[in-house]
MARLUMVEX-303498 format. One record per atom (N, C-alpha, C): residue number from 1; atom name; x, y, z. Coordinates in steps of 0.02 Angstrom, whole numbers, plus 32768, in hexadecimal, padded with zeros to 4 digits. Atoms other than C-alpha are relative to their C-alpha. Example, Ala and Ser with C-alpha at 12.3 -4.5 7.8 and 13.67 -1.06 7.14 Angstrom:
! MARLUMVEX-303498
- 1; N; 802D; 7FC5; 8000
- 1; CA; 8267; 7F1F; 8186
- 1; C; 802D; 803C; 8000
- 2; N; 7FD6; 7FC5; 7FFD
- 2; CA; 82AC; 7FCB; 8165
- 2; C; 7FD9; 8037; 8025
This chain:
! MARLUMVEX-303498
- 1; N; 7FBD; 801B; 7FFC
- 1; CA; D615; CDC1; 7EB0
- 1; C; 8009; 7FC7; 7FCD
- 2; N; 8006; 8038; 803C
- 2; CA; D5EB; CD2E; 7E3E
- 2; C; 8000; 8010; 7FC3
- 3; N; 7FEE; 7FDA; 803B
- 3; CA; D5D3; CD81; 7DB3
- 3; C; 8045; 8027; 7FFF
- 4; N; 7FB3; 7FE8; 8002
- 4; CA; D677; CDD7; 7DCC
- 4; C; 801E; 7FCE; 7FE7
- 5; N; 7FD1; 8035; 8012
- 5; CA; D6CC; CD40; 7DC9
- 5; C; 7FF2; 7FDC; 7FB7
- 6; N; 8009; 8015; 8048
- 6; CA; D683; CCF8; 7D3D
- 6; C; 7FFD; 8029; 7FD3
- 7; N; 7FF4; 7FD4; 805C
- 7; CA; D68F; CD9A; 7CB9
- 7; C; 8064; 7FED; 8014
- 8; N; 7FC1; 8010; 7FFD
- 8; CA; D753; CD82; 7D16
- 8; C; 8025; 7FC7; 7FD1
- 9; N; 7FEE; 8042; 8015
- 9; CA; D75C; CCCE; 7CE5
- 9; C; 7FF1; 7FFF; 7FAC
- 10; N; 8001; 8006; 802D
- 10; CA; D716; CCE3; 7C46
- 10; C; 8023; 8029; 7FCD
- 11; N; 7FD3; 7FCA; 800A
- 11; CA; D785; CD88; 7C24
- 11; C; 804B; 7FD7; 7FF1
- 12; N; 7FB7; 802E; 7FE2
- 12; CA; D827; CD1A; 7C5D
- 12; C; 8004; 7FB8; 7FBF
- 13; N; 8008; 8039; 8039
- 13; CA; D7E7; CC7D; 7BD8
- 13; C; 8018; 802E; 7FBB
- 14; N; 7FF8; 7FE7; 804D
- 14; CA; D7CE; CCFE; 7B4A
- 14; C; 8054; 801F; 7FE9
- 15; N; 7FB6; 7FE5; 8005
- 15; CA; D881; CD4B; 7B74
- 15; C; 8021; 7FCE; 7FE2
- 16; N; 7FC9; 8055; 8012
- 16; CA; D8D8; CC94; 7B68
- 16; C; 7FE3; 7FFE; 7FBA
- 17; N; 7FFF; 8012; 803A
- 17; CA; D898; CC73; 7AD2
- 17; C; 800B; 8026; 7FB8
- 18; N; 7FB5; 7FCA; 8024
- 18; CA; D8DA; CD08; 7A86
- 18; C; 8026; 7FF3; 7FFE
- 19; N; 7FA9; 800A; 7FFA
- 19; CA; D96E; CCF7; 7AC1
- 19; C; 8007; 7FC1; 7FD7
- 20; N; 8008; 8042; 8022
- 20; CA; D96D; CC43; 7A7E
- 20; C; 8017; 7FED; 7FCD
- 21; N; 800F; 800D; 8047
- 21; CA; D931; CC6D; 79D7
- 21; C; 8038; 802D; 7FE4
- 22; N; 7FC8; 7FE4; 8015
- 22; CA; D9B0; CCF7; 79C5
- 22; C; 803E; 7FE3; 8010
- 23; N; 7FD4; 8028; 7FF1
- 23; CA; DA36; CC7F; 7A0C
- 23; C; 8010; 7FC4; 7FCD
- 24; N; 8000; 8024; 8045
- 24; CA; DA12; CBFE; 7980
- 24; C; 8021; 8023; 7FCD
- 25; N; 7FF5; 7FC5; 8041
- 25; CA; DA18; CC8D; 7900
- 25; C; 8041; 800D; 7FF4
- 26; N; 7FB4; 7FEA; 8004
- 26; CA; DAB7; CCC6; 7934
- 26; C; 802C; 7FB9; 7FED
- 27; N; 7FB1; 802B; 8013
- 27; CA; DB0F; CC0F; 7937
- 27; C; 7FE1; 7FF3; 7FC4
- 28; N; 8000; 8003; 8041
- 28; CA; DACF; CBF2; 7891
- 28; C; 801D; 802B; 7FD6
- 29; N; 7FF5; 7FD3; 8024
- 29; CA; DB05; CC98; 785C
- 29; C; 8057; 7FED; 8001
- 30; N; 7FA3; 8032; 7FF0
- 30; CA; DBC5; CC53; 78A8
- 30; C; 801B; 7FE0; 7FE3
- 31; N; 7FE0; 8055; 8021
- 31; CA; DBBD; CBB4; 786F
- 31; C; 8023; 801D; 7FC5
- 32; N; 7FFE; 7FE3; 8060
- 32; CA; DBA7; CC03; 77AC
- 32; C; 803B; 802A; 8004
- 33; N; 7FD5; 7FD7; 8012
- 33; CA; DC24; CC7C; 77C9
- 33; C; 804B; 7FD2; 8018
- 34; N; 7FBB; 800B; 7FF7
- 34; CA; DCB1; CC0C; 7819
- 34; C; 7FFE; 7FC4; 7FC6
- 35; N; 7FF6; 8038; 8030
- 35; CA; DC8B; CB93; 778C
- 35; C; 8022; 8025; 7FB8
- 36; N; 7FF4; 7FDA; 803E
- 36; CA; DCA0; CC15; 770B
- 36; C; 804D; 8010; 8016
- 37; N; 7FBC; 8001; 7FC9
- 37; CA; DD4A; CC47; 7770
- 37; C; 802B; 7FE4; 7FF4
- 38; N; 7FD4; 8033; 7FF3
- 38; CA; DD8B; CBAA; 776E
- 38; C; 8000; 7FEA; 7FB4
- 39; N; 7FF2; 7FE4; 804B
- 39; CA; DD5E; CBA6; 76B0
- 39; C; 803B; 800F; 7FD5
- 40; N; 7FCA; 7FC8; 8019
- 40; CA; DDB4; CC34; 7681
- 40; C; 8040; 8000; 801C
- 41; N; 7FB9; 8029; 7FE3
- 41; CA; DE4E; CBF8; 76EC
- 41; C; 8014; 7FE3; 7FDC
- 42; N; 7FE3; 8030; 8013
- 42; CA; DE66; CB79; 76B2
- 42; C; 7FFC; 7FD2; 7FA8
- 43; N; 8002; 8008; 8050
- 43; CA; DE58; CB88; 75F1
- 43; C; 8039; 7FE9; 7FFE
- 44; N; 7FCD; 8023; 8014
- 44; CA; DEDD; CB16; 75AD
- 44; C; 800F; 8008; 7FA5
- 45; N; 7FDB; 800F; 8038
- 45; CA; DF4C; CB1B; 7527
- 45; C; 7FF0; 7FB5; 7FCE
- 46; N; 800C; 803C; 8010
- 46; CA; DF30; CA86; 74AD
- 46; C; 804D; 7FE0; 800B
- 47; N; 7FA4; 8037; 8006
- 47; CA; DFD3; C9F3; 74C6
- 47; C; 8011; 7FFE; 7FC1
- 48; N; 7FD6; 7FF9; 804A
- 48; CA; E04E; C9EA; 743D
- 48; C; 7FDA; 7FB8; 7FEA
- 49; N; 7FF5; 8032; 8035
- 49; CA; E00B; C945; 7413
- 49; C; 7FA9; 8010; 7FE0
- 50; N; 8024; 7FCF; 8030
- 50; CA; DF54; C9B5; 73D2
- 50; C; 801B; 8029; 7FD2
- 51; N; 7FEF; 7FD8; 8033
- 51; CA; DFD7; CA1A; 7385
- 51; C; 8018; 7FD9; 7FD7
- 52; N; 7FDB; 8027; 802E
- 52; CA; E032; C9A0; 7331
- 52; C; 7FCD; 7FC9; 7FCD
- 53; N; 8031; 8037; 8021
- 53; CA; DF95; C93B; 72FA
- 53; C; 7FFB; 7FC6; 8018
- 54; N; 7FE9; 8049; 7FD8
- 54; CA; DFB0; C8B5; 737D
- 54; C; 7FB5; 7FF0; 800D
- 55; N; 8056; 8031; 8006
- 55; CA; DF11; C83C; 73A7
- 55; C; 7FD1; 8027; 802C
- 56; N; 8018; 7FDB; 7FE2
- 56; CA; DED6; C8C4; 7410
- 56; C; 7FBE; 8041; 7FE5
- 57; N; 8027; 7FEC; 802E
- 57; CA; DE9C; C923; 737F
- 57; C; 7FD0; 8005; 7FE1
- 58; N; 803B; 8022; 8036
- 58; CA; DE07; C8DB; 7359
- 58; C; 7FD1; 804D; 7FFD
- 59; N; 801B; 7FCD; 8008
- 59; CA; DD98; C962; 736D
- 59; C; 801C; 8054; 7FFD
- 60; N; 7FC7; 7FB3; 7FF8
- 60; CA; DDED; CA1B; 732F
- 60; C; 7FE1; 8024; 801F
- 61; N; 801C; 7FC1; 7FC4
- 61; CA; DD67; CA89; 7387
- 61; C; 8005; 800B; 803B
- 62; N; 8011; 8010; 7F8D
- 62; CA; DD7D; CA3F; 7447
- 62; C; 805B; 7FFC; 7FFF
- 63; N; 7FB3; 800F; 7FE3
- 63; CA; DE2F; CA5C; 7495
- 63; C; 8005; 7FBD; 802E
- 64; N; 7FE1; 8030; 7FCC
- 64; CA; DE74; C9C6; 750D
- 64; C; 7FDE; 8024; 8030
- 65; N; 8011; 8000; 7FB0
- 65; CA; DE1A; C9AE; 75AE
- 65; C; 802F; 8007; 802A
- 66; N; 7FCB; 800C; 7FC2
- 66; CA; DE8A; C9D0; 7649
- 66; C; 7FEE; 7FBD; 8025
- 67; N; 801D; 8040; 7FE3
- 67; CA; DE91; C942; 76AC
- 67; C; 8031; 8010; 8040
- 68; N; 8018; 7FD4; 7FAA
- 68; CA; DE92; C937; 7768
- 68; C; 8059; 800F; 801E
- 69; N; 7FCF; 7FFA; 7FD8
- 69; CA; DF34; C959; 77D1
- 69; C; 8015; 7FB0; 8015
- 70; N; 7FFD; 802F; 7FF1
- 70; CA; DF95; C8D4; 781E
- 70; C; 8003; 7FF4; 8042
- 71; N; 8021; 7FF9; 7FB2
- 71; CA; DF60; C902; 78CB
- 71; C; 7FAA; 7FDD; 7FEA
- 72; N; 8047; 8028; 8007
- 72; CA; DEAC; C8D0; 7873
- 72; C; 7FBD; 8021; 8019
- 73; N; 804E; 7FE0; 7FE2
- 73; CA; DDF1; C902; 78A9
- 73; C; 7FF9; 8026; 7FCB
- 74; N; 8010; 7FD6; 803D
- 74; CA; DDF0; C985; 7821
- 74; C; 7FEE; 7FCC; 7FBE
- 75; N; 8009; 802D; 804A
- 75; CA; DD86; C93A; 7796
- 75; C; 801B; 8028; 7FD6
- 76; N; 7FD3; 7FE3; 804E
- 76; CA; DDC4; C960; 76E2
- 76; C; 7FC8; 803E; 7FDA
- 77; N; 801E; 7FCD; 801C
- 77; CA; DD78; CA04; 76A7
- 77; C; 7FF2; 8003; 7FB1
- 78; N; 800E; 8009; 8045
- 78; CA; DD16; CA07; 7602
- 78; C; 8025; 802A; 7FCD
- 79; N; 7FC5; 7FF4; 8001
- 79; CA; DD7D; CA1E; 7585
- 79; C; 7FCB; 8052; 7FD1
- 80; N; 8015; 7FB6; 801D
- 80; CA; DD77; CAEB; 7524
- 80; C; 7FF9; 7FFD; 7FCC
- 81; N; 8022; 7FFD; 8041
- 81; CA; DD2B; CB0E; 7489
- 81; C; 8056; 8021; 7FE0
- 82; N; 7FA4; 7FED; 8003
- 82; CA; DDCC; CB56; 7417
- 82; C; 7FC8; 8040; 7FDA
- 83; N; 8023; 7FBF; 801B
- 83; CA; DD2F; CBCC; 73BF
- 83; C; 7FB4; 8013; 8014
- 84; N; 8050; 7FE2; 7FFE
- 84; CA; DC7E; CC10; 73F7
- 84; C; 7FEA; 7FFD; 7FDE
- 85; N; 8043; 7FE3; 8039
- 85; CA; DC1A; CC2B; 736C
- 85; C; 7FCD; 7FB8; 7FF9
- 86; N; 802A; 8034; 7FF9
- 86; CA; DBDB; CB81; 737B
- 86; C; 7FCF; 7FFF; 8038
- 87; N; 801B; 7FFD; 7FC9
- 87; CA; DBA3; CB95; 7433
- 87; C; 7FCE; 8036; 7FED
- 88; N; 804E; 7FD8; 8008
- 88; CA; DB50; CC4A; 7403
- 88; C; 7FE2; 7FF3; 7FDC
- 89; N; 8022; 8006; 8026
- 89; CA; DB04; CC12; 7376
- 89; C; 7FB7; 7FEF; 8024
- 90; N; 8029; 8006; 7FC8
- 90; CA; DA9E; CBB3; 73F8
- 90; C; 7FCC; 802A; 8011
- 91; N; 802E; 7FCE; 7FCE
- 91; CA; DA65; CC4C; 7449
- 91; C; 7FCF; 801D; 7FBC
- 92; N; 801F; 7FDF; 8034
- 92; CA; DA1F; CC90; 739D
- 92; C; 7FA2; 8006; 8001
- 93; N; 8043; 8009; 7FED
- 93; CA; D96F; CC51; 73CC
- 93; C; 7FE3; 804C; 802A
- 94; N; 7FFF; 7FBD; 7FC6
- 94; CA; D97C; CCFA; 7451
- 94; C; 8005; 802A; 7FD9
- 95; N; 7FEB; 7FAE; 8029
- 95; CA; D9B9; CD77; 73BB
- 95; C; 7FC6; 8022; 8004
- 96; N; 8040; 7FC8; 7FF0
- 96; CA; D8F3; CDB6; 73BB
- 96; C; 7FF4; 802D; 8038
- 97; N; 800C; 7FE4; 7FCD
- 97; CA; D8E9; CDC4; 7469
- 97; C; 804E; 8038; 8027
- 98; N; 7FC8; 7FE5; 7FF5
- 98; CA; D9A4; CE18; 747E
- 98; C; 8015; 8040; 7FDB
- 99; N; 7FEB; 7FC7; 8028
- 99; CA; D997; CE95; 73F4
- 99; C; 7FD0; 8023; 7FD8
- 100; N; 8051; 7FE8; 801E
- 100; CA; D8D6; CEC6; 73D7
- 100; C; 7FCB; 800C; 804B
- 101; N; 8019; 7FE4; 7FD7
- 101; CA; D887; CF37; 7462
- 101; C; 7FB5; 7FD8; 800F
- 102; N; 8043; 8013; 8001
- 102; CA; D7D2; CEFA; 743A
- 102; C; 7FEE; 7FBF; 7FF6
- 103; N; 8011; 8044; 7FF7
- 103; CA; D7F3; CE40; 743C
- 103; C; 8015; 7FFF; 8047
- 104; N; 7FFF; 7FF0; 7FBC
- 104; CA; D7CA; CE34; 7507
- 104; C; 800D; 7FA5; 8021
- 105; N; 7FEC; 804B; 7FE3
- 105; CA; D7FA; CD72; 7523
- 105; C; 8038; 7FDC; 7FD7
- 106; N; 7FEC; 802B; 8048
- 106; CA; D874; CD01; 74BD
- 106; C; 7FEF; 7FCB; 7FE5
- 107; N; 8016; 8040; 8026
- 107; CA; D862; CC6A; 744E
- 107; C; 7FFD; 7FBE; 8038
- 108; N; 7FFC; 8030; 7FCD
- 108; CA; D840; CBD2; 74B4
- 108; C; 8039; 7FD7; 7FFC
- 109; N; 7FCE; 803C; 800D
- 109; CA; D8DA; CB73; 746F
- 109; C; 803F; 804A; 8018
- 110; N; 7FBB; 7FDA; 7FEB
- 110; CA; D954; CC17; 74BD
- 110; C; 8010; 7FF3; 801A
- 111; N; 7FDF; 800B; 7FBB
- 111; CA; D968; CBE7; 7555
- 111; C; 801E; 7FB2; 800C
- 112; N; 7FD7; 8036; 7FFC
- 112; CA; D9AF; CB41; 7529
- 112; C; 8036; 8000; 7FDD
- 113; N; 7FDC; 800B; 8012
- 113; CA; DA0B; CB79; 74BD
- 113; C; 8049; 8028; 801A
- 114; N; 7FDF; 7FC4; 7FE9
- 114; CA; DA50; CC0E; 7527
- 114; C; 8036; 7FC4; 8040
- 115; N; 7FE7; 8032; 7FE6
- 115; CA; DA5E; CB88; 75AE
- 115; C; 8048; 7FBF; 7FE9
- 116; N; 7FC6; 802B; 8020
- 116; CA; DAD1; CB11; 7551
- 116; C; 802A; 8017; 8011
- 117; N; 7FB3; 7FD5; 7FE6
- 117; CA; DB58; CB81; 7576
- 117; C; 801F; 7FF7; 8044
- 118; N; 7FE5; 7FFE; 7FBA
- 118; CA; DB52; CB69; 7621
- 118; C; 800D; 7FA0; 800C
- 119; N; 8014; 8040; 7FDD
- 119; CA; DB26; CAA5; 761E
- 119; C; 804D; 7FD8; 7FCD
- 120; N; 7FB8; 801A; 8029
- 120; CA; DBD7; CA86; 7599
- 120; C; 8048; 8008; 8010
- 121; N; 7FBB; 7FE3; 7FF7
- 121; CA; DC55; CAD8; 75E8
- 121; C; 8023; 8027; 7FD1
- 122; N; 7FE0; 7FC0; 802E
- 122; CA; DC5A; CB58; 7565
- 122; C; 7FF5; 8043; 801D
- 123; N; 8027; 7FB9; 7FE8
- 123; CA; DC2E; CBEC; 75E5
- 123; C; 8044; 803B; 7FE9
- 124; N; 7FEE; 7FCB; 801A
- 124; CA; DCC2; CC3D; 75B7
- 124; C; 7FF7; 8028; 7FB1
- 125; N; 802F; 7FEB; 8033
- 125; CA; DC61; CC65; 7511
- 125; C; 7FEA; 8034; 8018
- 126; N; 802D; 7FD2; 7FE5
- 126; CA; DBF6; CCD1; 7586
- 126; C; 802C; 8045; 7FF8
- 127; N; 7FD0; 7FB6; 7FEC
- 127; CA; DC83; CD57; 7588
- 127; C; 7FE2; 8010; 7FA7
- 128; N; 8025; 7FBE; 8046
- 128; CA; DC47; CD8E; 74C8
- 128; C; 7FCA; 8015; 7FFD
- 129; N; 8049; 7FE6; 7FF6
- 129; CA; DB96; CD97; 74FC
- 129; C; 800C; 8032; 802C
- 130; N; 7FF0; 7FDA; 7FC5
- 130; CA; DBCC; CDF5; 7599
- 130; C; 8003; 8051; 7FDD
- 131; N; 7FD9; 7FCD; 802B
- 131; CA; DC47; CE69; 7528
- 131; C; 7FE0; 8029; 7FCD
- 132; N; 8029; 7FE2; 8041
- 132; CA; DBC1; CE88; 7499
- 132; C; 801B; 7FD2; 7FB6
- 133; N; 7FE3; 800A; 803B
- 133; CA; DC31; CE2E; 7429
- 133; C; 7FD9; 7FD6; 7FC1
- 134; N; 8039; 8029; 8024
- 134; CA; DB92; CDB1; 73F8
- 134; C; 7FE7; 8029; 7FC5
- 135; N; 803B; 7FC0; 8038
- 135; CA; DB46; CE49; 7396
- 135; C; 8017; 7FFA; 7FBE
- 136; N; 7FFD; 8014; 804A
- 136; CA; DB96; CE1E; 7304
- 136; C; 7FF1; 7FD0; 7FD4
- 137; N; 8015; 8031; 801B
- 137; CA; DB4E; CD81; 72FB
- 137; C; 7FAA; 7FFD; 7FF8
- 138; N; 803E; 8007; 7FF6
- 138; CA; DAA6; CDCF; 7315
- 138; C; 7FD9; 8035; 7FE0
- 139; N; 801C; 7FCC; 8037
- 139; CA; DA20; CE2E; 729F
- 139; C; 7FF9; 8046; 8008
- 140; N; 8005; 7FBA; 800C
- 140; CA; DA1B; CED2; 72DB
- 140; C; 8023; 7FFB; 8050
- 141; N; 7FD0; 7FE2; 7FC3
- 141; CA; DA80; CF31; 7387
- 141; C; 7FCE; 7FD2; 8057
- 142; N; 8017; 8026; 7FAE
- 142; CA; DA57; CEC8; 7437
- 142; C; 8009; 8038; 802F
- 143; N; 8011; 7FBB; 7FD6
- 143; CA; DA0E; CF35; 74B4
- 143; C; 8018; 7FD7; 8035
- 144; N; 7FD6; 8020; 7FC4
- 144; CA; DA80; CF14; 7555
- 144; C; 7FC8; 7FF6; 8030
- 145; N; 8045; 8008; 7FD7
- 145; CA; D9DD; CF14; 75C4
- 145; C; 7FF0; 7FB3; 7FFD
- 146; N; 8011; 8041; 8004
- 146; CA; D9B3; CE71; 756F
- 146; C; 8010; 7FCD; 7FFE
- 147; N; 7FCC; 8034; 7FF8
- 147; CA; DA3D; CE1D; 7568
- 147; C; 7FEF; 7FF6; 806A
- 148; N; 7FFE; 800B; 7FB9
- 148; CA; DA3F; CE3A; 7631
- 148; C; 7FBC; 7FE6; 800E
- 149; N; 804D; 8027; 7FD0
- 149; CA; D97D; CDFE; 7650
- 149; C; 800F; 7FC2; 7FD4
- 150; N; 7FE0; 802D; 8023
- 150; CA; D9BD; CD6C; 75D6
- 150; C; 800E; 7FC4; 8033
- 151; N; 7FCC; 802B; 7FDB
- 151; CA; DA21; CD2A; 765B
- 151; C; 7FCA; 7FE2; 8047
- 152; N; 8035; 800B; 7FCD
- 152; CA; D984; CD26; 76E5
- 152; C; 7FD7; 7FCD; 7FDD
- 153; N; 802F; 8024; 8036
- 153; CA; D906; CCFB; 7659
- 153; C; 8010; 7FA6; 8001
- 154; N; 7FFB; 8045; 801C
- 154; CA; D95E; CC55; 7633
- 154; C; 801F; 7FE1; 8052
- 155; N; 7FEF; 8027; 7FC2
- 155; CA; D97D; CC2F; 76F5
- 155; C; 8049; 800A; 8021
- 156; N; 7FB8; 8000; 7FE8
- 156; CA; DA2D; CC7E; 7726
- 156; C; 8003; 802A; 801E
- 157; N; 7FFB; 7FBF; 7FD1
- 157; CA; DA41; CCE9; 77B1
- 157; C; 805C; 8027; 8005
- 158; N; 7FAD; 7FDE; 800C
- 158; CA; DADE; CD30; 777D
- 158; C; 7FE9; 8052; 7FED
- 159; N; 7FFA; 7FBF; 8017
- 159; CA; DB0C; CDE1; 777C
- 159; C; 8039; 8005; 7FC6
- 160; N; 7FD6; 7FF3; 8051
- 160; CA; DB4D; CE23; 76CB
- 160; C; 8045; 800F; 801F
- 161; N; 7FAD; 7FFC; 7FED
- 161; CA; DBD4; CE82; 772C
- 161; C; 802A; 7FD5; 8012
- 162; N; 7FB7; 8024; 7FE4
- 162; CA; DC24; CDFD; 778C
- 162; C; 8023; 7FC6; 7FCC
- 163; N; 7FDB; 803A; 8031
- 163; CA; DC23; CD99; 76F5
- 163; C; 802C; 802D; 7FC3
- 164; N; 7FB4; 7FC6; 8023
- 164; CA; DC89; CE37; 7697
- 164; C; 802A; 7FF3; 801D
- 165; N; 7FCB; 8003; 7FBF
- 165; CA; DCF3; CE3E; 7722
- 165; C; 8018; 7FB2; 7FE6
- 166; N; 7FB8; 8059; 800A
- 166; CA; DD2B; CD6D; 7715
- 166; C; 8006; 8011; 7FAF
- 167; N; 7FEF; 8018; 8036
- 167; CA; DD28; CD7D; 7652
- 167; C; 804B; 8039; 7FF1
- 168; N; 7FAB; 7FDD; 7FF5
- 168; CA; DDBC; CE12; 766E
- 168; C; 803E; 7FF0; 8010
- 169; N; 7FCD; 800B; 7FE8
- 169; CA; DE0C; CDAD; 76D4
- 169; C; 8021; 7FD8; 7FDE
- 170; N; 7FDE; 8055; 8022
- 170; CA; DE38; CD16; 7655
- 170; C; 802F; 802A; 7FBF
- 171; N; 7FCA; 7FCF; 801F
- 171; CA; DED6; CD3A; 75E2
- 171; C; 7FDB; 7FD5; 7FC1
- 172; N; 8006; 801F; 804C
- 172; CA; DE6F; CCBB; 7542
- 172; C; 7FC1; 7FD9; 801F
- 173; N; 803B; 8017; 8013
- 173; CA; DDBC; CCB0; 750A
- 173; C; 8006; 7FFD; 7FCA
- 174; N; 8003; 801E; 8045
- 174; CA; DD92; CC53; 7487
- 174; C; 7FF2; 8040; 7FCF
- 175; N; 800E; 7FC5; 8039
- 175; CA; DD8C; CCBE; 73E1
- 175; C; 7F9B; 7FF5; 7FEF
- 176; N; 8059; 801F; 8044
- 176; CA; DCC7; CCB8; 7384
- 176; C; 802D; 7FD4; 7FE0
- 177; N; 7FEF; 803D; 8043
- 177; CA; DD29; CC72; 72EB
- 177; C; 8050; 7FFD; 7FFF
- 178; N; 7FB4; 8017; 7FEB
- 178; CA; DDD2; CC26; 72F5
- 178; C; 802F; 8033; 7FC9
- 179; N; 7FE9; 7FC2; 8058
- 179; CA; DE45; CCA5; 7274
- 179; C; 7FFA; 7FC6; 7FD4
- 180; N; 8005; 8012; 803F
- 180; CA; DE44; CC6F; 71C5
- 180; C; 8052; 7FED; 7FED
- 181; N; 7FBF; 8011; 7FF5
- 181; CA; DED9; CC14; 71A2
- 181; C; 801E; 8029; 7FDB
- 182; N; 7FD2; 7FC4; 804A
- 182; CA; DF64; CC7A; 7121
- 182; C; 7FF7; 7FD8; 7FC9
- 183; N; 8011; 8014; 8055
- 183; CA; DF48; CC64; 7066
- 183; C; 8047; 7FDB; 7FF8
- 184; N; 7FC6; 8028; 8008
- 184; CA; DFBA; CBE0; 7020
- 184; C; 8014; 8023; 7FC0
- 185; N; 7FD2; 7FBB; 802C
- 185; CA; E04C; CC32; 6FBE
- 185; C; 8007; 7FBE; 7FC0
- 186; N; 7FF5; 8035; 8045
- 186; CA; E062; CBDD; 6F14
- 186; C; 803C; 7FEF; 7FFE
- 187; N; 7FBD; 8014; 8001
- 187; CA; E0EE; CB7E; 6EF7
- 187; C; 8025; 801E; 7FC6
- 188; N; 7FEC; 7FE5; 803E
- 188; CA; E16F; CBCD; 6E92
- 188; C; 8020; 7FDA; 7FC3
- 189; N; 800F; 804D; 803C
- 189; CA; E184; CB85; 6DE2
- 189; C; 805F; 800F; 7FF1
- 190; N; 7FA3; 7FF5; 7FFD
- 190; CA; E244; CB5D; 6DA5
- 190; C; 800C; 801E; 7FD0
- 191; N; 7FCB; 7FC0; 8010
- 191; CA; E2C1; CBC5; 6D67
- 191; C; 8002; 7FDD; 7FB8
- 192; N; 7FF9; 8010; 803E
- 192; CA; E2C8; CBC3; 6CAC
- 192; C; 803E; 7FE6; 7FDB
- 193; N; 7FB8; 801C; 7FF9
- 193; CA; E359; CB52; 6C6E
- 193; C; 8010; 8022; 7FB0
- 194; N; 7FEA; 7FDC; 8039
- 194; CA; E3C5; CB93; 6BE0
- 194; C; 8024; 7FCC; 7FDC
- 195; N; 7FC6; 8026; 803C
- 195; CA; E3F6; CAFA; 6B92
- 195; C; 8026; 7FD8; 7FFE
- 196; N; 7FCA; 8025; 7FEA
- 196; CA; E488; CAC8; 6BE8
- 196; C; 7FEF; 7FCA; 8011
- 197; N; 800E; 8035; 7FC0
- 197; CA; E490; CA29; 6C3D
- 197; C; 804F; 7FD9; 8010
């Protein structure tokens, strides 16, 4: 009978701490996704006084921070990149391990740089890694496999899908590279005078 109870008891410990550890897992997996969520929500437009060149301007790559409500508690959300290619560049340390079968670990500097993404408030970046769209910034075709152990590898218990799924839902992710502005038109030269005056 003693022994019963104690493979019970020790049966009943090992359960809980399952449960536990998969209970962690999951709100971490939450957290990341209602952060990304709230992200992709709440991408902002830059204010006319970024458009206009007002003192806001200082930096052209970072849009205007939101800032909090006037109900309050909401801190001010970091502000959005206006182009990616800076953030993936980052990840470039990973291109071996993302797009070369027979390199079986990545560079030790990937996962900080993969990380960054999440620790800047540039995760909506993640939607071109997600999408494939990175591959053009990278030496040969990214095997989708590795992109997804990528995301474990460097400590993120996120599933690829649910992070497709939020990057569908947002109507503006940053471009890679901002367009290229239009070619400036030459000025036209004056009209040939005949003389008169």
């Amino acid at each position: 009978m003693r022994t019963q109870q104690s493979y019970c008891s020790t049966r009943n410990k090992a359960q809980t701490q399952r449960h536990e550890r998969r209970s962690m897992a999951r709100s971490s997996k939450y957290t990341l996704m209602i952060a990304l969520l709230v992200a992709l929500a709440v991408v902002l437009q830059p204010s006319s006084a970024i458009r206009a060149g007002g003192a806001l301007a200082a930096d052209p790559d970072v849009a205007a921070p939101s800032s909090p409500d006037a109900g309050g508690g909401i801190p001010p959300l970091l502000p959005q990149p206006r182009e990616c290619r800076p953030w993936l560049m980052r990840m470039m340390p990973c291109a071996g391990f993302i797009t070369n079968s027979s390199v079986y670990a990545p560079e030790p500097t990937c996962c900080g740089g993969f990380n960054s993404m999440f620790a800047y408030g540039t995760v909506t970046c993640l939607c071109h890694v997600v999408n494939g769209d990175v591959g053009r910034l990278l030496p040969a075709p990214m095997i989708h496999a590795r992109m997804v152990e990528l995301f474990s590898v460097c400590g993120h218990d996120v599933r690829v899908e649910m992070l497709a799924a939020a990057c569908n839902l947002t109507d503006h992710v940053p471009p890679i590279d901002l367009p290229s502005p239009p070619p400036s038109m030459p000025l036209p030269s004056p009209a040939p005078s005949d003389g008169i005056d």
